[in-house]
N, C-alpha and C positions, 0 to 999 in steps of 0.2 A: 466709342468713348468709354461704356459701360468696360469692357472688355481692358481696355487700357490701365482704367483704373483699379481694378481686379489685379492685374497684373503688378503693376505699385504699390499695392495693399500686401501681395505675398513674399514680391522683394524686401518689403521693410521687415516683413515678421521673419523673411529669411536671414535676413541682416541681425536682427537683434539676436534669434537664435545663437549663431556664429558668435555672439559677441559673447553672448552667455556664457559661453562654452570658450571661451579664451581665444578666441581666433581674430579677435579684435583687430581691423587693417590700422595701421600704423603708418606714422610719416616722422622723418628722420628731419632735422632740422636742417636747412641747406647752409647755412653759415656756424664759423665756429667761434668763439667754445660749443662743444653742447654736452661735455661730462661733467657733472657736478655742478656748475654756473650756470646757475640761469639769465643772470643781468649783471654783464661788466658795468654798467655806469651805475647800478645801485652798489652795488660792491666797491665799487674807488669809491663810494659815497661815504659807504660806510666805512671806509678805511681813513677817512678823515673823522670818522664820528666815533663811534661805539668801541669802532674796532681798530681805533688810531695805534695802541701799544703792542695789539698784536702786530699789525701790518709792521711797524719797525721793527717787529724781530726779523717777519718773513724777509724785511727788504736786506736787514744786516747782513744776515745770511745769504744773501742773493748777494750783494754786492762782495761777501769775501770769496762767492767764490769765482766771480767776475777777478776781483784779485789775483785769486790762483792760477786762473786760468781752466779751471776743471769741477767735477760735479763729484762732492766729496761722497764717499762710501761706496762710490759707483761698479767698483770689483767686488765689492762684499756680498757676496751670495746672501749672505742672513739679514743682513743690514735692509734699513726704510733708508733709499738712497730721498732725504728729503730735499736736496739741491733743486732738483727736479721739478718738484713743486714750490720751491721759494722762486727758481728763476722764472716757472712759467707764471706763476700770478704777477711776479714782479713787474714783467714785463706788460702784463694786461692792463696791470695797474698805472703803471707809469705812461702807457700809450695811452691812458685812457685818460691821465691827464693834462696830454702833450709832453711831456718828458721824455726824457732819454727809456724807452724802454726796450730800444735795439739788443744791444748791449747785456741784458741776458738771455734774451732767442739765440742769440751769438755764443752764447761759450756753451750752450747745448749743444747747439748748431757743429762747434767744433769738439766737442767730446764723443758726439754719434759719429765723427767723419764721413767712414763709406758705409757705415749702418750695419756693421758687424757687430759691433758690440750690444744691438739691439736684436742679431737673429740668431745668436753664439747658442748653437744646441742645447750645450753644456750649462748653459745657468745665462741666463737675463732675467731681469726685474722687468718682464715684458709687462706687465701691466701697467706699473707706472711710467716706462716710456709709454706710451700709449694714452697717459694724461697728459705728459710734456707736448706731446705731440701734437695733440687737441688745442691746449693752451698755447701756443706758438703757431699756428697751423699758419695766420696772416704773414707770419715773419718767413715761411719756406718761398722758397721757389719753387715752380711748378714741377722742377726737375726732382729737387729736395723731398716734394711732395709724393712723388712714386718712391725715390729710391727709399726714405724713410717707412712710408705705408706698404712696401714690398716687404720691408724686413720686418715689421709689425705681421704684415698680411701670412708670414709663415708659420708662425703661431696657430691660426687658427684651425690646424689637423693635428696639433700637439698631443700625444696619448690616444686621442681616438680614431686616429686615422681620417675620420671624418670630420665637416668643419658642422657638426651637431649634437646638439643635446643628448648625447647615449646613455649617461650615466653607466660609466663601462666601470667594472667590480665598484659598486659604491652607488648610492643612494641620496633622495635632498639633502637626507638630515644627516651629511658626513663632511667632516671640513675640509679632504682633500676634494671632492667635488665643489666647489666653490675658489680653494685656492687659499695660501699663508697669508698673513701679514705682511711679508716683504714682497709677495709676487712675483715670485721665481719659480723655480722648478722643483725645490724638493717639497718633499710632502703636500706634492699638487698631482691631483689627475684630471678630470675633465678640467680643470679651469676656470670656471664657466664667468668670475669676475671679469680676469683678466681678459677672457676672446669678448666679453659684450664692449668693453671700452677698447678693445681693437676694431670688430666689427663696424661697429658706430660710429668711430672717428676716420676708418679712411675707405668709408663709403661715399663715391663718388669722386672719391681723390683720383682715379683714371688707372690704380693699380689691377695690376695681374690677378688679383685675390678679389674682385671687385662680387664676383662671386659667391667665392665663399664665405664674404661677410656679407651677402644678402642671406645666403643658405643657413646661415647659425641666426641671424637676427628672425628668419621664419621658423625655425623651430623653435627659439628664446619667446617670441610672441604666441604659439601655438601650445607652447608645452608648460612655459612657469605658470601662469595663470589656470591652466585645466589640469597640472601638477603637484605642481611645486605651493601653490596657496594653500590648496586644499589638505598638504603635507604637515605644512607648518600650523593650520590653522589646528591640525588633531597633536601635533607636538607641543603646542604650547609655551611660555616665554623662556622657558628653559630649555638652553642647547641640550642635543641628545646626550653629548659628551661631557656633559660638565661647562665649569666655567674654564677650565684651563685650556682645553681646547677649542673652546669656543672663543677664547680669548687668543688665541694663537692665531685666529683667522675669521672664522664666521661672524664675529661679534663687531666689528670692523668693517669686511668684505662686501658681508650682504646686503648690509645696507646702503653700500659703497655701489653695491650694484642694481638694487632697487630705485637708489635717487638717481643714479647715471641714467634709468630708462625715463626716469620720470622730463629728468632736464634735457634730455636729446629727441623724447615723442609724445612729452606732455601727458603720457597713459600712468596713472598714480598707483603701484601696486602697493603702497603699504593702504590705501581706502582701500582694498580688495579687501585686506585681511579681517578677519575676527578680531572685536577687543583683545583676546586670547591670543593670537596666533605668532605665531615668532616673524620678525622682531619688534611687533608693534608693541606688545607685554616686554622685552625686555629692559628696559628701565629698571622696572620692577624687579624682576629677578636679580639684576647686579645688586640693586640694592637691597633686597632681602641677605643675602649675602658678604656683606659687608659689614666690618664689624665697628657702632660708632664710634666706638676709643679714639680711633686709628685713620679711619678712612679706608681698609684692607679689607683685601675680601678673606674670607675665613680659609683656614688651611685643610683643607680637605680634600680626598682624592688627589687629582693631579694639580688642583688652584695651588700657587704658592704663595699666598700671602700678600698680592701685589696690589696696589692699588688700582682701580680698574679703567686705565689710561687708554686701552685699546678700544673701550666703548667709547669712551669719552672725547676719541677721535669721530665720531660715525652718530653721536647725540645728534646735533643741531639735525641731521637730516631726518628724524624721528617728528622733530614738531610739536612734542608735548610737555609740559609744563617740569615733568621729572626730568625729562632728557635736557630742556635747558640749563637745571641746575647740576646734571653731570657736565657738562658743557660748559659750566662759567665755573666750577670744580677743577675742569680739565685743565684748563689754561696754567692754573700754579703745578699740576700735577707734573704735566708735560712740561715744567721749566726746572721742576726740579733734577 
């Protein structure tokens, strides 16, 4: 008995060690959404409530391009194809109220075809199919469900040949290591946005890659937290590169890919951080930077002067008092 309990005494100090140390076991949520949504039924909720004027924009948008028949920006290499994301919430939404919310899984559904346009060497906005995909997951067929998560699944050896955290020429605090704003190919090297909301979304979907999105989400689990925290936490709220490029990708991304761990394995890596550490502190920095005349941020180095919409997308998932008023900021920003 004595013996036994010795033995449960050193597994637990073993465990916590591990955990210290970033090795934290993890569990993937078995139903979807799990990127960014934590609770469809709170979210239709609040799309009657708070957030009734946003949601008719996402829905307008959704339904013209239900219209169209197609998912506008979708060839623009540069372009935030946002169709993507107005049909898949649309559709979450709308199911979630019993409505028609077929009808935009459907003109995904028909814009991905045979899922070329999602594995096209040459430039896909893989990340964000990779949220559509998530958001829609209930609307595939099991069939739909590989051949979509197969051409997702081939992303994840993109530049490193391997489907792991290498940080191959490039380092945390560099924004092609994380991945652009639009989520495509150029000025991206490891990825690491786009393969975590690959990873996570067609795990256990029965694909060929089922693998290699265990093999990235073990190093993603072993390595940002005994890495990548402790990086940012000596970087402080300010991107290495300024705000220009930090606004071109990191300023957005990261948090984009911080909340995506948080909503798919409940593990909180912005609590890991230092008051200090990036992007918990960035609030602050945009707005240090910013000049009050205007709303702009100051023209310096590579910043252009722009008002700073790309945070302003990636606020809400911050949680803190400045980040909501970049966030109710954003809404006019991003409409103008």
């Amino acid at each position: 008995m004595l013996r036994t309990l010795l033995v449960r005494c050193c597994l637990a100090l073993t465990i916590t060690f591990l955990n210290a140390r970033g090795q934290e076991v993890y569990h993937i949520k078995t139903n979807h959404p799990r990127l960014l949504i934590e609770d469809v039924r709170a979210m239709a909720a609040r799309c009657e409530g708070p957030l009734r004027d946003d949601y008719q924009i996402v829905k307008q948008r959704a339904d013209a391009a239900v219209w169209r028949g197609g998912i506008e920006f979708i060839s623009n290499a540069w372009s935030i194809p946002e169709d993507l994301m107005n049909c898949g919430l649309a559709y979450l939404v709308e199911r979630e109220r019993g409505g028609d919310g077929r009808k935009y899984a459907d003109v995904i559904i028909k814009q991905w075809g045979d899922g070329s346009i999602i594995s096209n060497p040459k430039g896909s906005h893989f990340g964000y199919h990779a949220l559509a995909y998530d958001w829609i997951y209930d609307a595939l067929t099991p069939e739909q469900r590989v051949r979509y998560g197969d051409a997702l699944g081939s992303w994840l050896r993109f530049f490193t040949d391997k489907p792991e955290i290498l940080l191959k020429y490039g380092h945390w605090e560099y924004n092609q290591t994380w991945g652009p704003i639009h989520l495509n190919i150029m000025n991206c090297r490891d990825a690491l946005t786009q393969k975590l909301f690959i990873a996570l979304t067609i795990s256990g979907a029965g694909t060929k890659y089922e693998n290699d999105a265990r093999t990235f989400l073990d190093s993603w689990n072993k390595r940002v937290p005994a890495e990548c925290i402790p990086a940012f936490n000596r970087m402080g709220g300010v991107w290495s590169e300024s705000y220009g490029h930090g606004g071109y990708g990191p300023a957005t991304v990261i948090p984009y890919a911080f909340h995506a761990w948080r909503t798919a394995t409940s593990i909180d890596l912005f609590q890991q951080l230092k008051p200090w550490g990036y992007p918990v502190e960035e609030p602050r920095w945009v707005a240090y930077t910013m000049m009050p005349h205007n709303e702009r941020t100051a023209w310096i180095d590579d910043g252009d002067g722009a008002k700073p919409s790309a945070f302003a997308r990636a606020a809400p998932m911050l949680r803190d008092g400045l980040s909501q008023w970049f966030s109710e900021r954003g809404r006019d920003w991003l409409r103008e």
